[in-house]
Structure formats: C-alpha cells, structure tokens
N, C-alpha and C positions, 0 to 999 in steps of 0.2 A: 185742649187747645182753646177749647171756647172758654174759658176762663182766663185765659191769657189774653186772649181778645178783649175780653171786658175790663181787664187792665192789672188782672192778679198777675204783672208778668213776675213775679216770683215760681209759679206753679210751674214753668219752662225747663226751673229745675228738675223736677218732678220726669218731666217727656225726656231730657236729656238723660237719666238715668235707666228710661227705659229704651231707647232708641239708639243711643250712642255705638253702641257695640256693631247694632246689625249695619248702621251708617258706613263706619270702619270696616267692614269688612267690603261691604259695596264696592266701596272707593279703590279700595285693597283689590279687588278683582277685576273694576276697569283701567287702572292705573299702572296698577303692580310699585307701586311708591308707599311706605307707611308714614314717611315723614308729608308727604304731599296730603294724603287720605285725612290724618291727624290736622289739619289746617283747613281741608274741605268740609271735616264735619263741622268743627269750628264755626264753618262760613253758613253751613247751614242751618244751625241753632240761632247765626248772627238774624240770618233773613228770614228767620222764623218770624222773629221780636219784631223786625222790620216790619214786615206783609203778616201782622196776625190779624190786622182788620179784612184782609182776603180769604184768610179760611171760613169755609161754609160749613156749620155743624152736620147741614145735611150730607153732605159727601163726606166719603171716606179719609180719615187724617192720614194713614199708611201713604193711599194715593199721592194727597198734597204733600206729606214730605217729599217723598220719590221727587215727584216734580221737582219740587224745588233741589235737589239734589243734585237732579239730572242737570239741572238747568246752571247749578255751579259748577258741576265736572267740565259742562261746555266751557265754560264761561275760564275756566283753568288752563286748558287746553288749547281756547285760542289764543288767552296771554301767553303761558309759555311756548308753543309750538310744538307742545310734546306728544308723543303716539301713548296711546293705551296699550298696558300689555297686562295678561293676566299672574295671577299669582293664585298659582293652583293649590300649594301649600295651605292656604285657611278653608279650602273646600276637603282637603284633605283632613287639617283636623276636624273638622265638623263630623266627618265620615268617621275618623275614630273614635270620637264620642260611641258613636254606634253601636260599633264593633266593640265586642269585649274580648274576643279568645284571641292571646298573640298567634303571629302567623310561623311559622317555622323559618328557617332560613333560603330555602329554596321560594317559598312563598314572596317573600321577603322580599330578598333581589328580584323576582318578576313583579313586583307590588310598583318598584321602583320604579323601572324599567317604562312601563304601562304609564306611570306619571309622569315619567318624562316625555314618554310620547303625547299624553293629555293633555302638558301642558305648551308642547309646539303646534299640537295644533289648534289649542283656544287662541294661540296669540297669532294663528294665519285664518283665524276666523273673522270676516268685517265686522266692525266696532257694533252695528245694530245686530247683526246675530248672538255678539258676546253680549251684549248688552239682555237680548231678550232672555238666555239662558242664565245668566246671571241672578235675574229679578225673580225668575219663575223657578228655577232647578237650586238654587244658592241661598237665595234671601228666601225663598219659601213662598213668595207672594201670591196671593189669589190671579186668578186670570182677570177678574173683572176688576181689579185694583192698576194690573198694569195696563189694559185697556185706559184706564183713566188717568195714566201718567204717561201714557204715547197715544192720546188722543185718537182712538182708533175704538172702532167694536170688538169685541169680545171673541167674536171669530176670528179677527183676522189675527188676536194675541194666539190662537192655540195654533193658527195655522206658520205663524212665523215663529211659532214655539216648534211646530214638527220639522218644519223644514230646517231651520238653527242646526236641529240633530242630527237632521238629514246630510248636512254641511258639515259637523265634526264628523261623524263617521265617517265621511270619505275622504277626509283630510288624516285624520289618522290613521283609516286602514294605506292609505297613500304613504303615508310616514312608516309606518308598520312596514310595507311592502320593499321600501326605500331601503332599512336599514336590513333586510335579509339579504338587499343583494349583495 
C-alpha cells in the first residue's frame, strides 16, 4: 500500500488480488447480499485509491482496510435502510475446506439442522456482536488488528469476543430449546 501511496497506483491491483475474496466474504456475512458485498468491495478498492495518502506504513494494512470497510458497510446501510443479516453458508464452506471425511447421512441431516439453527441465531445477534465474531472467528483476524479497526484496546476485543459467544450460545441453545417443544 505504501507504494500506492507514492503513486504506483497500478500495484492496487496487486492488493485487490490479494484481499478481494476475504472482503467478499466480510460483506457476505454482515449483509447476507452478494450482489450488495460485490459493489462494497468495489467501493473499498474505490477508497483505497482515494485515502492512500492516509495509510501509515507503520500500522497494520489488514487494520486500515477493515476500517475502511467497516466504514462503507455503514455508509451502505444508511443509504439504503437495510438490516445486516448473516449468511452462514460461506462460514460453512470454509469449514469444508477443513473437513475431508464426508459425513454419513444421519450426520448429515443433523449437520443441517445445527446450521440452520446457527444461522438464526447469528442473525438475532446485534450487529456489533456479529460483527466482532465475524472479524475474529470468520476472517481470521488478529485481536490486535481488530482492536485497531474498532478503535478500542486489545482487551476489550477478547472480552466482546467472549461475550459475542456468550450471546450465540444462548441464543441458540434458546432456538434449540424452542424447536423440541
């Protein structure tokens, strides 16, 4: 990025090739839109180019994209008045990645089942809880990275990281509970 700052903005390509995917999936998870996510990354390669004399080589690029990310998803969401919802499916295949042995068909249908409760209750989680579990548990991000795209210290990332969980758990075993009766 610091070379794009200095005015090789060709090398943009170069970040877009490396960044693009994990953007899209972001947007994919706070959104739950691929046509919308697909338009957001867009928007954030746009304000890359725009704000690269703001990037600081000393701090983390991860960070400053997030930010700026973060700060078009708002910026989406107030134009259109639309709610975030998640799309558990790209957490899912990431997860298959994983896993190599297929599951059986009992397996299978409970694999399902469990995702569909997962993903009611990511989308009855508040926007900053999805949001924290997102960045940390989804996109992979260091603690001290999203510290520095929600302007907060490093503890308070692990602590609204435990509680987030704290919060799907009892949202889903509630959902769990819900569908036995």
């Amino acid at each position: 990025m610091a070379e794009v700052g200095a005015g090789q903005v060709a090398r943009l390509a170069v970040l877009f090739e490396r960044h693009h995917r994990a953007l899209f999936r972001y947007f994919v998870s706070m959104n739950g839109n691929r046509e919308v996510a697909e338009d957001l990354v867009q928007e954030v390669f746009f304000r890359m180019l725009r704000y690269r004399t703001s990037y600081d080589p000393a701090q983390s690029f991860t960070a400053w994209m997030y930010q700026i990310a973060r700060n078009a998803g708002v910026d989406q969401v107030r134009k259109r008045g639309s709610a975030q919802v998640v799309d558990i499916d790209s957490f899912v295949d990431r997860r298959a990645e994983l896993v190599s042995a297929s599951p059986g068909p009992e397996e299978s249908a409970s694999r399902g089942q469990d995702l569909a409760l997962l993903r009611r209750a990511m989308d009855r989680l508040p926007e900053d809880k999805r949001e924290i579990l997102v960045l940390s548990r989804f996109q992979g991000m260091k603690h001290e990275d999203i510290a520095e795209v929600l302007g907060c210290e490093v503890g308070t990332v692990k602590v609204r990281v435990y509680r987030a969980i704290r919060a799907l758990e009892q949202i889903y075993f509630a959902l769990e509970k819900e569908k036995a009766s």
